[in-house]
N, C-alpha and C positions, 0 to 999 in steps of 0.2 A: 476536749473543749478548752479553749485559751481564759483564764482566769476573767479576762474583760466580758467574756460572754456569761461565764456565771455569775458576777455579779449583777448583769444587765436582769439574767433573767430570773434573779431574787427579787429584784426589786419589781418586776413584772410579777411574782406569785402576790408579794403583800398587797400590789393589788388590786389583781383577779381575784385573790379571798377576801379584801374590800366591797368589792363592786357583786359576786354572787351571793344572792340570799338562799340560794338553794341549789341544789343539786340535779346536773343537769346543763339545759340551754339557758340562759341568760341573757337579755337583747341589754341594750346600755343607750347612753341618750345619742350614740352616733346609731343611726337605720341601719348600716352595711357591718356592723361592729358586734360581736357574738362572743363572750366566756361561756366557757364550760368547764365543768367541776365534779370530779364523782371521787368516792373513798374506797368505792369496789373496783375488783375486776369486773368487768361485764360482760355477759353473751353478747350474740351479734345484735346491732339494732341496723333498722334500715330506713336512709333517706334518698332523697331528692337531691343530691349535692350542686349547689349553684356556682359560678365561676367565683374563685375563692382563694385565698391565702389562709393556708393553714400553720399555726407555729405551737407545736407543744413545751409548756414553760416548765411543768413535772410531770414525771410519768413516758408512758410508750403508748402507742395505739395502731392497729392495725385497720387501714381501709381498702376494700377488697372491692374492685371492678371487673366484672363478670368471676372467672376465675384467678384473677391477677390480685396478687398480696402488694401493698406498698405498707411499712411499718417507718412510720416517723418517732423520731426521739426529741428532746431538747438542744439536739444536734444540728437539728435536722429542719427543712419547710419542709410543706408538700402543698400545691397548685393544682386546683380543676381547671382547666383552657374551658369547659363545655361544661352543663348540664348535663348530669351524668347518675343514675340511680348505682349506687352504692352499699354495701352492707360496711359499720364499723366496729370493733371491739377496744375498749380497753384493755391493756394487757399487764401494766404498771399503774397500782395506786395502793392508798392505804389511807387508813381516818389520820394516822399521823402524819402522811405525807400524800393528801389527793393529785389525783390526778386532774392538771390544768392545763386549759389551752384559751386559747383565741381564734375565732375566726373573722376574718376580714372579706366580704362579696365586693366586687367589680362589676364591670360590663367592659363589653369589644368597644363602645363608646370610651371610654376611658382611658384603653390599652391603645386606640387609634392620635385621643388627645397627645398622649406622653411618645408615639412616634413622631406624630407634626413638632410637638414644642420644641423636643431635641431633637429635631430634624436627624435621627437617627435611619438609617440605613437597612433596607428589610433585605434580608439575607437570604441567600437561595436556600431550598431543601429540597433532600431528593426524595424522602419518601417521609410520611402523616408520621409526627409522633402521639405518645396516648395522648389522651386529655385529662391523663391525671401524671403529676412526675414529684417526685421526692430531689430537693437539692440541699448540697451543705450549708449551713448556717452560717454567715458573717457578720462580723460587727457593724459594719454599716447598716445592714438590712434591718439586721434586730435594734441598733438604736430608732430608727424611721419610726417602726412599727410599736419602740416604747413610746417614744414624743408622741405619737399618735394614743397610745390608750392612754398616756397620763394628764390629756385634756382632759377627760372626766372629771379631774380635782378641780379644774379648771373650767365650768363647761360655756360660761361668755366667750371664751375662747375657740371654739369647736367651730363656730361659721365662718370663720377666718384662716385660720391654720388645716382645719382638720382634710381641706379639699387641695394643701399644698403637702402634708404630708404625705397624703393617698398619694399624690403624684409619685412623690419621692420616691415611696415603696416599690410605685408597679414599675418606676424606670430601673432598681436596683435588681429587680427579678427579670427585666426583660436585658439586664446585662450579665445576667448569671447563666448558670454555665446552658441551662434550657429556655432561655428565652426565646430562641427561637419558635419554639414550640407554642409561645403564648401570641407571639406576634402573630401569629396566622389565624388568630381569631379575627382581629382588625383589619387583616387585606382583602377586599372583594376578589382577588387572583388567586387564591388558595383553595385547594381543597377542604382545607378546616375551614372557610368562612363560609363554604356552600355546607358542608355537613350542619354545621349549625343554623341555616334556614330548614332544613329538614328536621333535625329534633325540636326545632321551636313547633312546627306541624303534627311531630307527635307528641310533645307533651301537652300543647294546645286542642288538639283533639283524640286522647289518647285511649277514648272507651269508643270510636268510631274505625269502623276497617276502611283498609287502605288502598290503593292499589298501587305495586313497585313501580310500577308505571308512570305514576304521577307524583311519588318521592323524585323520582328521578328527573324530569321535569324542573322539580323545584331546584333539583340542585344544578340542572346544566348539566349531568349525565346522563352517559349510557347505562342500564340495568347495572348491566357488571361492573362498572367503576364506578357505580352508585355502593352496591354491595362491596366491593374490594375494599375504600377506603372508607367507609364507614365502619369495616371490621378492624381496619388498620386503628381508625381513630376511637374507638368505641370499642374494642375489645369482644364484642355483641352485635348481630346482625339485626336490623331494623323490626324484625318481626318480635325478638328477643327484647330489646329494648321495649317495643309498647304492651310485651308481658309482665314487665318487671312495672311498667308505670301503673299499669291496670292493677297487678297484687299488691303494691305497698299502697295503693288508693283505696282498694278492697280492705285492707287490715286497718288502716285507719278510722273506715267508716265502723267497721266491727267494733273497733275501741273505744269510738264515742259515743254508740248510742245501741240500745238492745235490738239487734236488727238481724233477720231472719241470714244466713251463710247466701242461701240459695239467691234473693232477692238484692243482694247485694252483686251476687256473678252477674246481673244481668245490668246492674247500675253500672258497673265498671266495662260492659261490654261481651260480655261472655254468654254464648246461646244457653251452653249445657253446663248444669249446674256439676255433675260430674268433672266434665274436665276442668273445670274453676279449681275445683277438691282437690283434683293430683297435682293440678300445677300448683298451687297453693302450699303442700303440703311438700312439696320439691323445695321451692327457694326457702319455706323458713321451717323446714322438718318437723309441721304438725298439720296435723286436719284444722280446717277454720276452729270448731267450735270448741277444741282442746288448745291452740294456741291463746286464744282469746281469753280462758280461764286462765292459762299458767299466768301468762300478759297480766292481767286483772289480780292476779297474786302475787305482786311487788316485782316482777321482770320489766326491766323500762325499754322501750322503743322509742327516746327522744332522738333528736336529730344529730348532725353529724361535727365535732369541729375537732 
């Protein structure tokens, strides 16, 4: 890492340690604008990941899509193209040196704004990249993304600036080396633009059964290249995906309020309360009502940045 980038991303820690009052997710006076902060390693937790810029400023973390590892550093970004359920760990932190980061959400609305403006050039691809990609860090990108968090000191400033910075960002990421892969969120001609009319449908109705028939439909495919490039883009076949929305929906309800395992399989969509159990105790390696104690005995499950 080139000296101008460590300093950048000093002055990014004092402050992220400014701006969190706790340990965790942290929302800031911009909506799409997320610090996170922890002094532990952490087990896995597991979210909802929104189309997103991720930048870690100390520390390492791993975010895992289906069974795919992506580990970012301070080196490093790493990009969701899509809504995408996700498990993360920290893997570098310490009370002397926590582990920081930033997240920053988008929309295809915003990724299509910065093609028009820069009447930039949509590139052919031959085959779906993931929806999640790890790229090298550069100083242009990580200054955009400091000017952007250091409105906060500034916040009269933020309705003005902070919707030209955003620009800046996604145009610097849609020129690095995977921008490709994000620009196809934005094209109605892609397969990434039709997969993501079908995950808006399951995460939209994601305790309601389906039929592939009518995914495919929404997307303007055939079954099979319904299923092909969603495995491409998704790492996860559709039936997978609305297990994984349906269990982290189910752990959530578990965590907030004292509610029967069983009664909750059936809130999330699930006939048998049994196979709720096994699949339950698959993705986060406990029975509901033993996760939900360790959970309840200082293991956090906040979100992801």
């Amino acid at each position: 890492m080139t000296e101008q980038l460590r300093q950048e991303h000093a002055k990014l820690a004092k402050l992220i340690e400014r701006h969190t009052a706790q340990s965790g997710i942290n929302s800031t006076a911009m909506p799409a604008l997320y610090f996170n902060r922890a002094s532990l390693v952490t087990g896995p937790s597991y979210s909802i990941l929104k189309p997103a810029l991720c930048i870690v400023v100390q520390g390492e973390k791993d975010i895992c899509l289906a069974k795919e590892r992506f580990r970012y550093t301070p080196a490093d970004y790493l990009v969701a193209s899509l809504e995408v359920p996700v498990s993360g760990q920290v893997v570098t932190a310490s009370t002397e040196v926590p582990y920081l980061s930033l997240k920053l959400e988008f929309t295809p609305n915003q990724i299509l704004e910065v093609l028009n403006d820069f009447k930039m050039q949509a590139r052919p691809k031959e085959q779906n990249g993931r929806a999640i990609f790890v790229s090298r860090l550069d100083f242009p990108l990580l200054d955009a993304v400091s000017r952007l968090a250091h409105l906060l000191d500034n916040p009269t400033d933020i309705p003005v600036l902070a919707p030209l910075f955003t620009k800046e960002i996604l145009y610097r990421i849609l020129q690095g080396q995977h921008g490709v892969v994000l620009e196809q969120i934005a094209l109605e001609s892609s397969n990434v633009y039709r997969i993501k009319d079908v995950i808006e449908q399951l995460v939209k109705h994601f305790n309601q059964p389906f039929r592939i028939e009518d995914l495919a439909d929404i997307a303007n495919m055939s079954v099979s290249s319904l299923h092909r490039h969603f495995r491409e883009v998704i790492a996860m076949s559709p039936i997978q995906f609305q297990k994984q929305l349906r269990l982290q929906e189910a752990r959530r309800l578990l965590l907030a309020k004292s509610t029967d395992a069983a009664d909750v399989a059936f809130q999330v969509g699930y006939e048998s309360p049994s196979q709720f159990s096994r699949e339950y105790s698959r993705l986060f390696g406990y029975p509901p009502r033993e996760d939900i104690k360790r959970l309840r005995g200082g293991v956090s499950s906040k979100g992801l940045s």
